[in-house]
Z-matrix of the N, CA and C atoms (Angstrom, degrees):
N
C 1 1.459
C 2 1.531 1 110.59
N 3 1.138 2 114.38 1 -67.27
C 4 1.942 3 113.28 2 148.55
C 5 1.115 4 118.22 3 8.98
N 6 1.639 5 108.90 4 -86.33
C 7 1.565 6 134.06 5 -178.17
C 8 1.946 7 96.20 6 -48.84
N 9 0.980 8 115.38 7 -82.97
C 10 1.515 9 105.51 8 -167.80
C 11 1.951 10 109.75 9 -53.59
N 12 0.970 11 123.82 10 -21.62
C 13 1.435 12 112.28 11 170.81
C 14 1.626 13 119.14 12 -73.76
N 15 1.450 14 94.91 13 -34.10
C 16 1.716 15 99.45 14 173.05
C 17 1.663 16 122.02 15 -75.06
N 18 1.602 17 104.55 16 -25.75
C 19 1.597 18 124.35 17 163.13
C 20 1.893 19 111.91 18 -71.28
N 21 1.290 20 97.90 19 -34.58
C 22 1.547 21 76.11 20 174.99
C 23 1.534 22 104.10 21 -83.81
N 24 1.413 23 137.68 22 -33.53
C 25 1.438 24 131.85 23 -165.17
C 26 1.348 25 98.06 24 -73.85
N 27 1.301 26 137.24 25 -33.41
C 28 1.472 27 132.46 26 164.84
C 29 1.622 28 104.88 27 -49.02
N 30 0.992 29 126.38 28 -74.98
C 31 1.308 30 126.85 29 -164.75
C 32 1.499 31 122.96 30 -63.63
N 33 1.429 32 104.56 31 -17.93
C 34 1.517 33 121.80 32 170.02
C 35 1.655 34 113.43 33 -78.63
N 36 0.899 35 106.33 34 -35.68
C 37 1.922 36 119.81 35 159.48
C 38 1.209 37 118.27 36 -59.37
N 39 1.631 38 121.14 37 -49.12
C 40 0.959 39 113.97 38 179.44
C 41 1.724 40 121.02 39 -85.35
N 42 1.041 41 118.85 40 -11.30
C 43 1.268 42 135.43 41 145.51
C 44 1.448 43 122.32 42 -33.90
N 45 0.961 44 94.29 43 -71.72
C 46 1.881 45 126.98 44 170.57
C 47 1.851 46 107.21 45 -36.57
N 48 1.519 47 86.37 46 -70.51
C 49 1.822 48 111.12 47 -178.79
C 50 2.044 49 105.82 48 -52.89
N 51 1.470 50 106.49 49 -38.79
C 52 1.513 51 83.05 50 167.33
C 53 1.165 52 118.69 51 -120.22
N 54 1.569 53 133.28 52 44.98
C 55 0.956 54 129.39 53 156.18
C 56 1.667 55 106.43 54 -93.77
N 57 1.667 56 108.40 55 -22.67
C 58 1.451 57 99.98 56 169.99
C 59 0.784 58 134.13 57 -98.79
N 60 1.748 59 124.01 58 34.21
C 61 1.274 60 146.57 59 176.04
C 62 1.585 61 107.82 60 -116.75
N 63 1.208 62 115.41 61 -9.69
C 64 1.560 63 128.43 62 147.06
C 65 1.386 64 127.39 63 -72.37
N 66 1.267 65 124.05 64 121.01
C 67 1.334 66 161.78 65 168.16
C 68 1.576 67 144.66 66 -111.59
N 69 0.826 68 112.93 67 117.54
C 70 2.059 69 111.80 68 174.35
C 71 1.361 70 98.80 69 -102.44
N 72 1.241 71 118.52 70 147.65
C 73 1.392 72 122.25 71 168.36
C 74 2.077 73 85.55 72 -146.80
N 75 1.781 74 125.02 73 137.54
C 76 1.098 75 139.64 74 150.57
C 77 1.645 76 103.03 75 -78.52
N 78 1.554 77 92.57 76 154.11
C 79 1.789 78 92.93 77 166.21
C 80 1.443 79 98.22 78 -166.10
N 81 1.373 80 111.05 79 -164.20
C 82 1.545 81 130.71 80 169.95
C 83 1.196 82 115.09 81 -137.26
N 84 1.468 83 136.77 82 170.84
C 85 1.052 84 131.27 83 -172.68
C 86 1.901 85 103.29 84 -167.96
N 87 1.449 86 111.91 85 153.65
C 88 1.065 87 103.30 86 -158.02
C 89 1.718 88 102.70 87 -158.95
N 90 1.317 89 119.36 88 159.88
C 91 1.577 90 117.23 89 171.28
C 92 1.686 91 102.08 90 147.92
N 93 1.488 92 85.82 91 -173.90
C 94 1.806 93 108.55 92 -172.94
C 95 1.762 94 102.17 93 -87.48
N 96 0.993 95 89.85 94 142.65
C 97 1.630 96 136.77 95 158.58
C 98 1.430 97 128.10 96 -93.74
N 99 1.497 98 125.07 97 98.99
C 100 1.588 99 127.45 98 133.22
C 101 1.209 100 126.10 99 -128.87
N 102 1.404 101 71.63 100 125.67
C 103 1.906 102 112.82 101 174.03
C 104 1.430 103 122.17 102 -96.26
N 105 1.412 104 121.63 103 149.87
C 106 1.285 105 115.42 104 140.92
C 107 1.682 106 97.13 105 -139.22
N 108 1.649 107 107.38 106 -167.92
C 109 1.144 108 117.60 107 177.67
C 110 1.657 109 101.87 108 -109.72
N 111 1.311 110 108.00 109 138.69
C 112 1.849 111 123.63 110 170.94
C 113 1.681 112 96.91 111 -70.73
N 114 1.282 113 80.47 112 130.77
C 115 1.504 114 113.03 113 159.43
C 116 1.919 115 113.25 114 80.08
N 117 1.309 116 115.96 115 30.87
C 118 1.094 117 124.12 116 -152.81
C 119 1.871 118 104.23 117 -138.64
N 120 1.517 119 101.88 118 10.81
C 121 1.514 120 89.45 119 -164.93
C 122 1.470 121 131.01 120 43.63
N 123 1.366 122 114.54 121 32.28
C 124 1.788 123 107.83 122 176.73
C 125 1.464 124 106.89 123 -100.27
N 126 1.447 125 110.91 124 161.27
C 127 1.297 126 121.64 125 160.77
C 128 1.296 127 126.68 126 -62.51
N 129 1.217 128 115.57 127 152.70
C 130 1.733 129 94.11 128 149.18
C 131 1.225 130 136.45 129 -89.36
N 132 2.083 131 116.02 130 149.82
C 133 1.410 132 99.62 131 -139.15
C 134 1.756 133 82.80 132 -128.25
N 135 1.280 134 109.93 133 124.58
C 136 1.561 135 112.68 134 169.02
C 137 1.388 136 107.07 135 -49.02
N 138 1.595 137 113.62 136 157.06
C 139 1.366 138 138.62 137 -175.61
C 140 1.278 139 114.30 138 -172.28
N 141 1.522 140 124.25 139 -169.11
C 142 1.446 141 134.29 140 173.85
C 143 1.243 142 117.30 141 -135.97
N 144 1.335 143 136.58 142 141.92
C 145 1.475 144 126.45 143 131.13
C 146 1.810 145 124.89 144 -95.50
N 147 1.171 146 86.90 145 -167.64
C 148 1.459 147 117.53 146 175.16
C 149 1.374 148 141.61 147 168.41
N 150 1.461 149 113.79 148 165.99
C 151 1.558 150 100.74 149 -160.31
C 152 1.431 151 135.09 150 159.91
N 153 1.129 152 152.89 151 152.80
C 154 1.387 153 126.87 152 -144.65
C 155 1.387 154 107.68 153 -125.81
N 156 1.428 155 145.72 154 147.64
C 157 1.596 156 141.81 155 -170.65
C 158 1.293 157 104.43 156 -115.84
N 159 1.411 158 104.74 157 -175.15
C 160 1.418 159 107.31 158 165.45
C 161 2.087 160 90.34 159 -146.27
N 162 1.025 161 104.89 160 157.54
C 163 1.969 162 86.22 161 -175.79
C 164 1.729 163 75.20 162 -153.09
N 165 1.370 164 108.26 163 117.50
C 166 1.464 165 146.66 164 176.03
C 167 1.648 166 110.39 165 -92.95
N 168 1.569 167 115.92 166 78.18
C 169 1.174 168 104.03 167 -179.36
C 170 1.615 169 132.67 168 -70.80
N 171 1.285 170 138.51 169 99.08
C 172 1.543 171 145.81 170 -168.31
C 173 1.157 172 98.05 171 -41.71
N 174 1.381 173 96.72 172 -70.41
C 175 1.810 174 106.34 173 -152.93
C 176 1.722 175 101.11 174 -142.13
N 177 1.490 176 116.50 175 -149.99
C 178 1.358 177 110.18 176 -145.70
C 179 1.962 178 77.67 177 -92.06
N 180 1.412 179 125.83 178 -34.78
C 181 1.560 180 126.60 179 -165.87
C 182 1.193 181 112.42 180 -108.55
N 183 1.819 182 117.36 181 2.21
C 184 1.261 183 107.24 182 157.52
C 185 0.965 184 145.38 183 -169.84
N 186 1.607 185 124.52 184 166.64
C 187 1.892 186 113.48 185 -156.79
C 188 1.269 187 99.37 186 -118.95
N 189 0.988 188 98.97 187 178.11
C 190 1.643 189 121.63 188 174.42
C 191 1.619 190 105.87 189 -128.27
N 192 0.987 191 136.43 190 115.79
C 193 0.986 192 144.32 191 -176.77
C 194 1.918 193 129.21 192 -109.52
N 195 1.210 194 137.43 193 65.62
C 196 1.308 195 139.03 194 -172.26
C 197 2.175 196 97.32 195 -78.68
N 198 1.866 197 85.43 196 130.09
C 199 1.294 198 91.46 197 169.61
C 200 1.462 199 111.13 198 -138.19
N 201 1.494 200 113.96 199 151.19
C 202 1.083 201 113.93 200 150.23
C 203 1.470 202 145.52 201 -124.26
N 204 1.447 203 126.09 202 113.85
C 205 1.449 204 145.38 203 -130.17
C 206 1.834 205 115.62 204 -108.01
N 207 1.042 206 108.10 205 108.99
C 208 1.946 207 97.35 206 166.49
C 209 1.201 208 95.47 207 -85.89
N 210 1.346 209 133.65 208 137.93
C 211 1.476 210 139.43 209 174.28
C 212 1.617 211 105.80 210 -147.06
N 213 1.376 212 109.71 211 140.29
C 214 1.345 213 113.45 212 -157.48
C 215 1.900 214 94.21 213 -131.06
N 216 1.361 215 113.50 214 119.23
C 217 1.460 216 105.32 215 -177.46
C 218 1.694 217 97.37 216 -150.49
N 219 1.224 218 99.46 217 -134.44
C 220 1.988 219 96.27 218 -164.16
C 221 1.743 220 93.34 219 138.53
N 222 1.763 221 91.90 220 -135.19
C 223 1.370 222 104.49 221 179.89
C 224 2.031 223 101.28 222 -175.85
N 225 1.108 224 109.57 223 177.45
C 226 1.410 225 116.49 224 -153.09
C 227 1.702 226 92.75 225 -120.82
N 228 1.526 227 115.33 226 146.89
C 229 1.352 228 121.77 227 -176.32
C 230 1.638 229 128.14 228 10.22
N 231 1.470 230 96.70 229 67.23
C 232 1.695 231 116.11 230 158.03
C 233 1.094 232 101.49 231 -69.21
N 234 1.394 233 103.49 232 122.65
C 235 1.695 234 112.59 233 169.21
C 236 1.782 235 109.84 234 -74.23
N 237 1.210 236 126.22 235 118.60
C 238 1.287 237 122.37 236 -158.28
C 239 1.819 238 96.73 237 -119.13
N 240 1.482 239 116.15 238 146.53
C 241 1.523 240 100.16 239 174.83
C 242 1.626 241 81.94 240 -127.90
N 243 1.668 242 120.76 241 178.52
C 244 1.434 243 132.53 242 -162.12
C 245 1.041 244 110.62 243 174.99
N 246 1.329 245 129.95 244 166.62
C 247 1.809 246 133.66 245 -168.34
C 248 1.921 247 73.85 246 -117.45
N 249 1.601 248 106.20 247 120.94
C 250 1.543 249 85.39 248 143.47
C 251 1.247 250 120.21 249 -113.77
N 252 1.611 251 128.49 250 132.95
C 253 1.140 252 155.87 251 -164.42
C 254 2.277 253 88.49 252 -52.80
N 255 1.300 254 81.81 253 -78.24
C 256 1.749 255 79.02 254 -170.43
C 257 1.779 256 125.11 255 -57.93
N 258 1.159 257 106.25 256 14.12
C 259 1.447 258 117.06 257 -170.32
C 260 1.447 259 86.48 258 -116.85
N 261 1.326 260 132.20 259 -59.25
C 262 1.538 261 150.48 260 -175.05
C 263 1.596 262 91.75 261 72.58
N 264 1.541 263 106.64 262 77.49
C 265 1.515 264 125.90 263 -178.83
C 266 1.666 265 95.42 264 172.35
N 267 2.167 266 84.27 265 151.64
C 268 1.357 267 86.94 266 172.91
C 269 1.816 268 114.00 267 -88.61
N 270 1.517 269 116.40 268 152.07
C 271 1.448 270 126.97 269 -178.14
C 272 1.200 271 118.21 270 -106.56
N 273 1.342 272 126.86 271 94.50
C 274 1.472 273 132.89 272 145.56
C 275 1.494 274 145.11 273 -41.12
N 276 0.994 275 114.99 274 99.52
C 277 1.928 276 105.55 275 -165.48
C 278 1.745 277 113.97 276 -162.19
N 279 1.025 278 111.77 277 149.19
C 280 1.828 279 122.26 278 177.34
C 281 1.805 280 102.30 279 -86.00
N 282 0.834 281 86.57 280 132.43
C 283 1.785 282 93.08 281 178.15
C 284 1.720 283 104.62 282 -154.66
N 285 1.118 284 114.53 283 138.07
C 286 1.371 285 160.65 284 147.67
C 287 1.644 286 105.45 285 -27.03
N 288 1.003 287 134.14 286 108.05
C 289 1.527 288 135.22 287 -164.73
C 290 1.721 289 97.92 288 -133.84
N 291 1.337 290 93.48 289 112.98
C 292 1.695 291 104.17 290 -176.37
C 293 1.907 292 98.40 291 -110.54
N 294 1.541 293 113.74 292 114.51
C 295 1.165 294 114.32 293 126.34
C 296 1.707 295 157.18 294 -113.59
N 297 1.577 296 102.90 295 142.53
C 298 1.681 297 82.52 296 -154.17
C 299 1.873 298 103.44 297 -98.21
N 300 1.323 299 114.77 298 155.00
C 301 1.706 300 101.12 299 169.30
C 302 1.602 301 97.86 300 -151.00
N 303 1.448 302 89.32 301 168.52
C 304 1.424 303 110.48 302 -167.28
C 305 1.679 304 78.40 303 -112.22
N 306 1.716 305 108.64 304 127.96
C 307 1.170 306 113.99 305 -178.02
C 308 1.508 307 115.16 306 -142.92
N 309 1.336 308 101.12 307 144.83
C 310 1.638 309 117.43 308 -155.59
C 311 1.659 310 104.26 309 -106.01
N 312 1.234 311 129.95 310 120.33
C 313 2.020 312 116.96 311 -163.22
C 314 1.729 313 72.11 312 -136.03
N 315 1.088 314 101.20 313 149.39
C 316 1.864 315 149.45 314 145.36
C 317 1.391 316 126.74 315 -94.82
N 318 2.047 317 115.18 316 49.53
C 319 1.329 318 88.95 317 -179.55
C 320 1.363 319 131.41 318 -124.83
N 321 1.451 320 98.41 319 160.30
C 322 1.511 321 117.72 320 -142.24
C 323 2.304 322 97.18 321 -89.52
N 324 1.132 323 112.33 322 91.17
C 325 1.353 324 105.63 323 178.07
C 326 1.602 325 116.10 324 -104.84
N 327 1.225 326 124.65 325 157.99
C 328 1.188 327 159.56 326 -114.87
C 329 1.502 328 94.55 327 -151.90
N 330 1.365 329 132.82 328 101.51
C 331 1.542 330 120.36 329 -170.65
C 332 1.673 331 95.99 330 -124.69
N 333 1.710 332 111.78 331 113.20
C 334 1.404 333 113.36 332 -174.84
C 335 1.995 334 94.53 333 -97.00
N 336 1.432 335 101.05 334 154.88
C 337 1.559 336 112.71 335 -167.25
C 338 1.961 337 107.86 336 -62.97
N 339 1.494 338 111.24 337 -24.71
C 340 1.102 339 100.74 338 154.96
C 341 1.463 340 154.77 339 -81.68
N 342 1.521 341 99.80 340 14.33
C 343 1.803 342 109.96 341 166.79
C 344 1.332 343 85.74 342 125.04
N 345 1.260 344 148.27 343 -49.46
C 346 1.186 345 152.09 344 -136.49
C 347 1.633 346 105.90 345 -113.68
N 348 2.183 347 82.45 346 135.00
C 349 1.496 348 96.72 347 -153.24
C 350 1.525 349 97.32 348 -125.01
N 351 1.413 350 152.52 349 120.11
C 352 1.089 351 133.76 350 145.09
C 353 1.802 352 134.87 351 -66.10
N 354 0.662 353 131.36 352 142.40
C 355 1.682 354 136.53 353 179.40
C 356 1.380 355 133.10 354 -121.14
N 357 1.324 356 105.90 355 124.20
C 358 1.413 357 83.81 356 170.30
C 359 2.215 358 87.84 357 -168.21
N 360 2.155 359 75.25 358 162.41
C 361 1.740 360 83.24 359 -172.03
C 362 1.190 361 91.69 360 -168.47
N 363 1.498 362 112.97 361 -174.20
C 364 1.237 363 127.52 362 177.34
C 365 1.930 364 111.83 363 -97.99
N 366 1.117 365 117.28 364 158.03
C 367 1.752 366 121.24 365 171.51
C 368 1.486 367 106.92 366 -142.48
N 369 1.542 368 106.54 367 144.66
C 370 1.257 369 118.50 368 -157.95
C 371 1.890 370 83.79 369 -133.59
N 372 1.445 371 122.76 370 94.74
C 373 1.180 372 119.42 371 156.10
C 374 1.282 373 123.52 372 -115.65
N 375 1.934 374 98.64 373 148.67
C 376 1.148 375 115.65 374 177.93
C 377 1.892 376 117.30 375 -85.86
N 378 1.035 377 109.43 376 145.43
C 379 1.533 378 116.19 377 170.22
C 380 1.664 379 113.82 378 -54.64
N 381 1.265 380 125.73 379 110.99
C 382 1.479 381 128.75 380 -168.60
C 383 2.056 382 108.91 381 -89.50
N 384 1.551 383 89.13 382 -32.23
C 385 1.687 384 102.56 383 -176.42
C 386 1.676 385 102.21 384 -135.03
N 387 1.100 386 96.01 385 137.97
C 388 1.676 387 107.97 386 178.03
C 389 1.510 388 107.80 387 -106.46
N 390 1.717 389 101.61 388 137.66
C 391 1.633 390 106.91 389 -166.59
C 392 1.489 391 83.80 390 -143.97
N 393 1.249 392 108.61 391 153.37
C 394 1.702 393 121.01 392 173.51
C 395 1.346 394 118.01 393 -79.92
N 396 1.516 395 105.18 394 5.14
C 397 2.127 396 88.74 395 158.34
C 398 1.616 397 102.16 396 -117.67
N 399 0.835 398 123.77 397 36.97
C 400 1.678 399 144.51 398 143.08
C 401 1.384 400 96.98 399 -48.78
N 402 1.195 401 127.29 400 119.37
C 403 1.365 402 153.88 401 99.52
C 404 1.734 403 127.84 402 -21.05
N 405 1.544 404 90.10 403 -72.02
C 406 1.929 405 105.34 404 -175.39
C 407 1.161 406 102.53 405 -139.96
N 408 1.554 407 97.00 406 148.57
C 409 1.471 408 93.31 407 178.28
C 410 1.478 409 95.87 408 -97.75
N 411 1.356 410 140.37 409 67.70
C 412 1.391 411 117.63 410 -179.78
C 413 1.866 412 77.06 411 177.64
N 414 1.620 413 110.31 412 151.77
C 415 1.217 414 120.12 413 152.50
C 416 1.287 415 119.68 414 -156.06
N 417 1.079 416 110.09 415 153.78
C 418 2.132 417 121.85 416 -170.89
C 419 1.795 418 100.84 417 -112.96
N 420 1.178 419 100.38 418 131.13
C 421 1.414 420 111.44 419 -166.81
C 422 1.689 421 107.70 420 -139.94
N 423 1.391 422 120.29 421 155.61
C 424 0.987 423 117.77 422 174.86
C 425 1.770 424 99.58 423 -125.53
N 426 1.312 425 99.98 424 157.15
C 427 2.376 426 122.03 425 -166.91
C 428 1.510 427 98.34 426 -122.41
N 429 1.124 428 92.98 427 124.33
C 430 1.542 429 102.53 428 170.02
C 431 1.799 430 92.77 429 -134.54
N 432 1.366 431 98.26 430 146.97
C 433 2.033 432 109.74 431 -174.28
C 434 1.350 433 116.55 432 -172.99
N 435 1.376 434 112.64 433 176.58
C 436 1.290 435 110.31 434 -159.96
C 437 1.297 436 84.26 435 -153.19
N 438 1.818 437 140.38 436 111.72
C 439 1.095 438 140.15 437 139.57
C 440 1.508 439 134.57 438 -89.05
N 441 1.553 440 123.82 439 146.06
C 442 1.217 441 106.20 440 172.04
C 443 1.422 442 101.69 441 -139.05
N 444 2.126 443 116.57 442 144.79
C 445 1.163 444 118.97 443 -132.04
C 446 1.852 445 61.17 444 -126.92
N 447 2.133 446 97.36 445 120.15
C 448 1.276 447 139.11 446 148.80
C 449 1.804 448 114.97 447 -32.38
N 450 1.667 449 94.49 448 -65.88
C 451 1.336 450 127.77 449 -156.03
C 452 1.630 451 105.74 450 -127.67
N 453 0.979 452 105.24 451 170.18
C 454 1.638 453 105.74 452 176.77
C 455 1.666 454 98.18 453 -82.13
N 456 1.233 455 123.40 454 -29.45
C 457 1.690 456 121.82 455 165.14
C 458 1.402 457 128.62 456 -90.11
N 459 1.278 458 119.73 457 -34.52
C 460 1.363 459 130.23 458 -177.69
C 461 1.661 460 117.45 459 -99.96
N 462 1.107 461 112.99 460 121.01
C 463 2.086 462 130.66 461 -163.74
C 464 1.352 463 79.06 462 -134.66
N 465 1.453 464 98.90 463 137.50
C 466 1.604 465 141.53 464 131.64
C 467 1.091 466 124.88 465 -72.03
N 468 1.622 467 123.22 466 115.13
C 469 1.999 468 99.31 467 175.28
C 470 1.550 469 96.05 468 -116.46
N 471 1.453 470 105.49 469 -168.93
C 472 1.147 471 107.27 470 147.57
C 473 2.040 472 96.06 471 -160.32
N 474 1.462 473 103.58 472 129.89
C 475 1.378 474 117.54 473 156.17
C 476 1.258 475 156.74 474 -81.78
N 477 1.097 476 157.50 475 -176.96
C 478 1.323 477 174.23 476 -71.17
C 479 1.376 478 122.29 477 100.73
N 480 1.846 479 107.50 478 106.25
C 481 1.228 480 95.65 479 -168.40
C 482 1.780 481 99.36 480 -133.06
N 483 1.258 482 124.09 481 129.79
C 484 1.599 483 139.93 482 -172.90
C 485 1.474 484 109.50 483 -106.94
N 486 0.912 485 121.41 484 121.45
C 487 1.773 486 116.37 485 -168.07
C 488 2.092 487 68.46 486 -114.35
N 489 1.762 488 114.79 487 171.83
C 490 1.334 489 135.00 488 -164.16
C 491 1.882 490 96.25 489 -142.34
N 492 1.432 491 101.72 490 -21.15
C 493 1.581 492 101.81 491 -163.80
C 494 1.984 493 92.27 492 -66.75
N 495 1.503 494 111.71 493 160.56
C 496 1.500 495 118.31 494 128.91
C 497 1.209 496 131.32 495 -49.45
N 498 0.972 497 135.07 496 64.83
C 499 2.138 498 126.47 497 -169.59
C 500 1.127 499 107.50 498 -77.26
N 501 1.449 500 140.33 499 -23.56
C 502 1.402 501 130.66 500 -172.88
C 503 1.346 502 119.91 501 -114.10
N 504 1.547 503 114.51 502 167.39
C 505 1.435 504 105.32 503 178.42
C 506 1.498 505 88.32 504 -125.56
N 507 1.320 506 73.12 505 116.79
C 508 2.356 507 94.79 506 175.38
C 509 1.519 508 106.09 507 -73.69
N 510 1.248 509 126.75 508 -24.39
C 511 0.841 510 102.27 509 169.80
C 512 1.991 511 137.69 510 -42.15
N 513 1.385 512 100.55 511 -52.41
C 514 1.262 513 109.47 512 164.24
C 515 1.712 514 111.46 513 -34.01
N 516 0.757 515 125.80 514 -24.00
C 517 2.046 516 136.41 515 -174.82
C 518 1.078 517 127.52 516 -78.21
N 519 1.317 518 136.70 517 66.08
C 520 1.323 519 155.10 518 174.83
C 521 1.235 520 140.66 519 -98.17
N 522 1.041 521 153.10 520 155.27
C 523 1.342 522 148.94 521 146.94
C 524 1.559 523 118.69 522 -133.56
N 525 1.377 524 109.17 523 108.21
C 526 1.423 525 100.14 524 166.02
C 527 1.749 526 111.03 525 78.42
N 528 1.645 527 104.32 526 -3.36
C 529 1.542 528 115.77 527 172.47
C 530 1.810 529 98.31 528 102.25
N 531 1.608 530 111.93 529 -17.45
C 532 1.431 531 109.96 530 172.01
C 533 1.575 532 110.30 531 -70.75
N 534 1.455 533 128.60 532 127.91
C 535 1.394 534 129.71 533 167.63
C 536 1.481 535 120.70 534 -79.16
N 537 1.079 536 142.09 535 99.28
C 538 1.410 537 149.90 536 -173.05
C 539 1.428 538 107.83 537 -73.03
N 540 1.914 539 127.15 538 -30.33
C 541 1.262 540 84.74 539 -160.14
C 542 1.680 541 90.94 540 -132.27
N 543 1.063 542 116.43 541 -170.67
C 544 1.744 543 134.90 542 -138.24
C 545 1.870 544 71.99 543 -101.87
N 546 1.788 545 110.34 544 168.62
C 547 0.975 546 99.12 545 179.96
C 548 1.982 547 109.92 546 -112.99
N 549 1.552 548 106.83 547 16.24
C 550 1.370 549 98.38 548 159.09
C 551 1.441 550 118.25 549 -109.15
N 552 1.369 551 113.02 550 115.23
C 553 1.452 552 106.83 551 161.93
C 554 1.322 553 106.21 552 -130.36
N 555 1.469 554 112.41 553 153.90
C 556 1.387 555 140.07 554 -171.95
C 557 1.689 556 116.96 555 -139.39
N 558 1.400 557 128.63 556 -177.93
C 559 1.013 558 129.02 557 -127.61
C 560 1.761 559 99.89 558 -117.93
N 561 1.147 560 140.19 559 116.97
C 562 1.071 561 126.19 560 -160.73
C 563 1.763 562 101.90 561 -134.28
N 564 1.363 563 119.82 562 135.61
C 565 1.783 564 106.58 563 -178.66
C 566 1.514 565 103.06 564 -176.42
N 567 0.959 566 115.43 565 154.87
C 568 1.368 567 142.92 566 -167.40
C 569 1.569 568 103.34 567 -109.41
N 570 1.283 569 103.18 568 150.60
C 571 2.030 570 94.14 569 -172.22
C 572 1.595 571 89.68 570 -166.42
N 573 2.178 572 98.75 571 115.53
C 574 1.503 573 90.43 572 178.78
C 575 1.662 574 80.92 573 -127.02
N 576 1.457 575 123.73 574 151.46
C 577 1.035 576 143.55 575 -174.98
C 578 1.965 577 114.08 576 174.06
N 579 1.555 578 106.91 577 -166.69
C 580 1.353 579 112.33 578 -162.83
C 581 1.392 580 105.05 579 -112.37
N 582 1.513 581 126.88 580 -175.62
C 583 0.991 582 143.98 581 125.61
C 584 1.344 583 118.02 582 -143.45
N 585 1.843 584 93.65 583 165.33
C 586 1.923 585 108.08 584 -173.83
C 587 1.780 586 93.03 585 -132.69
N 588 1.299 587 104.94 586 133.27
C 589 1.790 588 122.72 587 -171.96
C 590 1.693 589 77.96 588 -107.99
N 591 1.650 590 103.56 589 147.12
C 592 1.651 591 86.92 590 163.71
C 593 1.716 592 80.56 591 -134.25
N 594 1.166 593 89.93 592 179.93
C 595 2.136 594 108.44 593 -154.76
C 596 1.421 595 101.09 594 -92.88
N 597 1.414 596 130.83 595 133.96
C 598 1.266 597 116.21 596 176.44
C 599 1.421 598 91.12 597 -112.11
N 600 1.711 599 108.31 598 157.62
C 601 1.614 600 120.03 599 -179.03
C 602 1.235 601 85.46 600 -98.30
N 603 1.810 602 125.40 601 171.76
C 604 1.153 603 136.49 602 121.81
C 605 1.318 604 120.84 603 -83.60
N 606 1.589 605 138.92 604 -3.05
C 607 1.249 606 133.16 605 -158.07
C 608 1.210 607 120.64 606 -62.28
């Protein structure tokens, strides 16, 4: 009888011990964007996001992190060819291709005792603005990153972001009636910016 009273107060401690290694912290988060699109000859084209988290601490090395993101990317001088109707000729030109999405991430971080956090998850965004070299209105992407936390509230990251969808329609992609580019391209961008967790009381 001993033995099982000292087995349950063990296990009731340890109970105890990781429920207080659990945490919520809300936040926001914010920064630049460059993107282009694969397989399209574009540059990369500065932008921004933003957007607010929630980071669910498990245990002492790790969170769970659900966010939700407006992020605005594309790519920089796509050479684009086109019939224009009011010219009654075809039009040659580099243009700037902005798409925007409202985007949903799952990410899964890794918090080492010296500030430094790696990340990574999956994102499921929706199309926020519709443009006619749209492909999909929707793309699935995978985040890979590396943050390191200043403050117990304030992190620096910086990302890596791979979208897998088709998003564009190559067709639009010409020169001269020659087609240059392959017909999958997807969403590719780098993202360095901040975040701020703020502390909730129970009192």
């Amino acid at each position: 009888m001993k033995k099982i009273i000292i087995a349950i107060a063990l296990t009731f401690a340890g109970i105890t011990t990781a429920e207080a290694q659990v945490s919520f912290k809300p936040g926001i988060r914010g920064g630049a964007n460059f993107s282009k699109i694969t397989q399209t000859e574009s540059d990369f084209k500065p932008d921004f996001y933003a957007g607010i988290f929630g980071e669910l601490k498990l245990g002492r090395f790790y969170s769970m992190q659900p966010e939700l993101t407006y992020t605005s990317q594309g790519g920089a001088g796509i050479p684009v060819g086109y019939y224009d109707y009011n010219l009654q000729r075809d039009v040659y030109e580099k243009k700037d291709i902005t798409f925007s999405y409202i985007s949903f991430s799952l990410i899964n971080k890794l918090n080492l005792p010296s500030g430094i956090n790696f990340q990574l998850g999956p994102t499921f965004d929706i199309e926020a603005n519709s443009n006619r070299y749209s492909n999909a209105g929707v793309d699935l992407a995978f985040v890979f990153g590396l943050g390191y936390s200043i403050t117990d509230n304030f992190t620096i990251e910086a990302r890596v972001k791979k979208g897998i969808v088709d998003v564009f329609e190559s067709d639009y992609y010409y020169n001269d009636g020659n087609y240059f580019y392959d017909d999958y391209n997807t969403n590719f961008l780098f993202q360095v910016g901040v975040a701020y967790s703020f502390d909730l009381t129970t009192e």
